[in-house]
C-alpha positions, 0 to 999 in steps of 0.5 A: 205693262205687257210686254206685247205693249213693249214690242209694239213700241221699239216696232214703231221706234225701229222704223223711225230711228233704226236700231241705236234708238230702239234698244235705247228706249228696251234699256230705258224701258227695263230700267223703269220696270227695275225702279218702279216696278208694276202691277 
């Protein structure tokens, strides 16, 4: 997973739910990447 990918969705999320959701979605995102790690 790019982290180009990354950006683009908290991007899409910020101009919806604001900030709160968007750094939500960064802490869930690294979580995944912490447990199931990808190639």
């Amino acid at each position: 997973m790019s982290k180009q990918n990354v950006q683009k969705e908290e991007n899409d999320i910020e101009g919806e739910g604001g900030s709160f959701t968007s750094l939500m979605t960064a802490i869930l995102t690294a979580e995944c990447l912490i447990r199931y790690p990808t190639t």
